[in-house]
Residue, then its C-alpha position, 0 to 999 in steps of 0.5 A: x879585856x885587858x891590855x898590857x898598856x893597862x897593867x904597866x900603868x897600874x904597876x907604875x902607879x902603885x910603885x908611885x905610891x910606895x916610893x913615896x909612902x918608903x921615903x916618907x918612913x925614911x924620913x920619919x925613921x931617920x929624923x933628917x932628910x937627905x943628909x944627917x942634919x941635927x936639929x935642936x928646939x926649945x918651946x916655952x909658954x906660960x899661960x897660969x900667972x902667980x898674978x892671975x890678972x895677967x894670965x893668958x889663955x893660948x900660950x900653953x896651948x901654943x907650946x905644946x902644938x908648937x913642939x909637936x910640929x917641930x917634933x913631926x919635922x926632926x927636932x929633939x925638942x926640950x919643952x916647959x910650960x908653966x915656967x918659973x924663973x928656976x925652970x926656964x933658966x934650966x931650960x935654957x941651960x939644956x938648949x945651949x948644951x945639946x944646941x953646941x953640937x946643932x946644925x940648927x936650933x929654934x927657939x919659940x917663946x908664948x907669953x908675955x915679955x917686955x921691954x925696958x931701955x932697949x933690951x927684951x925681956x921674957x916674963x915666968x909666971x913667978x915674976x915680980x915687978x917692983x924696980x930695976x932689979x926685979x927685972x934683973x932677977x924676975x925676968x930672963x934677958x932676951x940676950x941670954x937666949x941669944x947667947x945660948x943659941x950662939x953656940x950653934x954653928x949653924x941657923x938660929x930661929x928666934x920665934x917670939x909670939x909675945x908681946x900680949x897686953x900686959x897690965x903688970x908691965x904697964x903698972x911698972x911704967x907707971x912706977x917708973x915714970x918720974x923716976x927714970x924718964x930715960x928707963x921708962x917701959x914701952x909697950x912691945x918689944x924692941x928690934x934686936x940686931x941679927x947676926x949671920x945666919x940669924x931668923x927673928x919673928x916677931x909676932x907684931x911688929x915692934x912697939x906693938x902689942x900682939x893679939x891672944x886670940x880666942x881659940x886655941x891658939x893665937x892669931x901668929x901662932x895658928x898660921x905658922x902652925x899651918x905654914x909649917x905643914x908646907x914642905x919645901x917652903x924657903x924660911x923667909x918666905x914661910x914667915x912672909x905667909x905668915x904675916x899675910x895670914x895674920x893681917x888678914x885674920x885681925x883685919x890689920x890689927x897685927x902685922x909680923x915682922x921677921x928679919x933675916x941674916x942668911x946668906x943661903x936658903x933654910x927650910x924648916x919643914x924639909x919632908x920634900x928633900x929626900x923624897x926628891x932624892x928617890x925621884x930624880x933618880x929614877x925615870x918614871x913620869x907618874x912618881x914626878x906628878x905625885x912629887x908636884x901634886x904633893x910639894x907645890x911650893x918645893x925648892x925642887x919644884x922647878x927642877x921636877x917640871x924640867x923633869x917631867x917635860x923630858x920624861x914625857x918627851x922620851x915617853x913621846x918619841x918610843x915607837x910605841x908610844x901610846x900604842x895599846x897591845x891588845x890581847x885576844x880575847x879567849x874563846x868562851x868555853x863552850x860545854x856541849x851537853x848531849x841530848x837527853x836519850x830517848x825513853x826506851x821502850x818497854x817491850x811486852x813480855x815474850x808471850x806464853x802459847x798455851x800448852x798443845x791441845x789434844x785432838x778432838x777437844x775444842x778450845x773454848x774461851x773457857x777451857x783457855x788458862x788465864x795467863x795464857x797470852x794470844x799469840x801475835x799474827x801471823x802465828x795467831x792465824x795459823x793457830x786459830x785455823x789448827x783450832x777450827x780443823x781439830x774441832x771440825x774432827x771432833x764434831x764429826x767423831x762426835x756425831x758418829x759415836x752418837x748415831x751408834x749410840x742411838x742403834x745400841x752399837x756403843x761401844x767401850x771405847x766410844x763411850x770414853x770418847x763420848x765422855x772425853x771430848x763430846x760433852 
């Protein structure tokens, strides 16, 4: 027995679904939720150094699952791995052109970096460091990403997972000491000023040194990749859960610093917005729970409670809230079977009379055929008492024809008798 409540919750349930898995193509489709928004990324990590004593294990690994999640929320990605000098300034050189025309841009670096009198630097494998001037030509100033990120006219993130221990950068501080006292390198990287609508991440804090891991990724890395899975999350506050993350992970070892000069809010993984979009559109309760249940931490997240709280008092007060038609069942189809008919019964074949005896023979069971049936009473009676009469006749002729024969009066004809009938 099913009820028409049953079905309409059913079919509410299951347009739930294909609401949800239809603006999810959307968005996949478009590459933008709501609105048209252009996204621009750039990934670097260099992992395999001319100096192996330098080399690292993660960044590379960090690059590529870095552009693939920035790839699943909308970013055209322009990433290098591996970089020489030559290939991240043409690199570089790609971001700022395709970022000029950018609502947003990231930029994402793994590797190592230093810092030397203030500035920042970001290290290909192919550097060298001797004197000043190799950090001029080897090295790619922190202030030419800025500047080639400038030329957006929207949010610039600068995420720097850098800052790992560095024998090369320590053996040029050595170099220098004496030399320069006022150049002399530092471990880490320095703070950089933020412009507005600027993001900066540091993977450590600065004047530290971050941590490689020794998994797949980095300690910084690997939360934010898991950070970056939550729709709806305001930047500031993923980059917060990011740094709890990796305080935990290496036991306060490594703290993330992130500055941020934004005067409203930005999300980068903003999956949830056009799904949004479909539900407050429409006034089916369940479409708002599945909403919750999938974007916990959404900016819309409290404008879907207040919703749902009103769809579910409109849903309250209809007369037939929470009334169930129930449908009569039908009657089971009942199949009446007649009763098996009686065997017939097998008469026994009309019986056959003997032919008719002529008078004065007697009937013996001899004389009698044998497919001759008897017949039934009361038919059999007054044959039988026809029998006896006629054998009565026959003796009595019988005895005649033989008295006469004893006195030598026989005659023709009583001898035909007397053959015929008294033998």
């Amino acid at each position: 027995m099913r009820s028409e409540g049953a079905d309409k919750t059913g079919c509410s349930r299951l347009l739930t679904l294909l609401l949800l898995a239809g603006a999810s193509l959307l968005l996949a489709l478009t590459g933008s939720p709501a609105l048209a928004e252009r996204r621009i990324a750039l990934v670097i990590g260099n992992s395999d150094y001319n100096d192996t004593s330098i080399s690292l294990a993660n960044p590379r690994n960090d690059a590529e699952d870095m552009a693939a999640a920035l790839r699943s929320l909308a970013f055209d990605v322009v990433m290098v791995t591996n970089a020489s000098k030559r290939t991240v300034d043409g690199a570089v050189q790609q971001f700022a052109r395709l970022g000029s025309e950018a609502d947003s841009v990231v930029f994402y670096y793994a590797g190592h970096a230093m810092q030397y009198q203030g500035r920042n630097y970001l290290m290909p494998v192919d550097a060298t460091l001797e004197d000043e001037l190799s950090l001029r030509y080897n090295l790619v100033s922190f202030d030419d990403i800025r500047a080639a990120m400038s030329r957006t006219r929207g949010i610039k993130v600068m995420i720097l997972d850098a800052c790992r221990n560095n024998p090369l950068a320590e053996r040029f501080e050595r170099s220098q000491v004496g030399a320069n006292r006022g150049g002399m390198a530092t471990r880490g990287l320095a703070r950089v000023d933020t412009t507005a609508g600027t993001v900066v991440s540091y993977a450590t804090a600065a004047d530290n040194v971050a941590i490689d891991g020794t998994g797949r990724n980095s300690p910084y890395t690997a939360a934010l990749l898991r950070r970056l899975q939550e729709a709806g999350l305001e930047i500031e506050m993923m980059f917060r859960r990011v740094a709890a993350d990796v305080n935990a992970e290496t036991q306060g070892r490594q703290r993330p610093e992130t500055y941020v000069s934004l005067l409203g809010e930005y999300y980068l993984n903003q999956s949830d917005r056009v799904l949004w979009e479909q539900v407050k559109a429409g006034d089916d309760p369940d479409a708002v729970r599945a909403f919750l249940a999938r974007f916990p931490s959404s900016s819309h997240a409290s404008s879907a409670r207040t919703l749902l709280q009103s769809l579910e008092q409109k849903q309250a007060a209809r007369p037939d809230a929470g009334a169930v038609r129930m449908t009569a069942p039908e009657p089971p189809l009942v199949v009446i079977t007649p009763p098996p008919a009686p065997p017939q019964a097998v008469l026994p074949p009309p019986a056959v009379l003997p032919p008719p005896v002529d008078a004065g023979v007697p009937v013996t069971p001899h004389n009698v055929p044998a497919d001759v049936v008897a017949p039934s009473a009361p038919a059999a009676s007054k044959a039988a008492s026809a029998s006896a009469s006629r054998n009565r006749r026959q003796n009595v002729n019988c005895r005649s024809i033989l008295e006469r024969a004893q006195l030598g009066e026989l005659s023709a004809d009583d001898q035909a008798v007397l053959q015929k009938e008294c033998r």
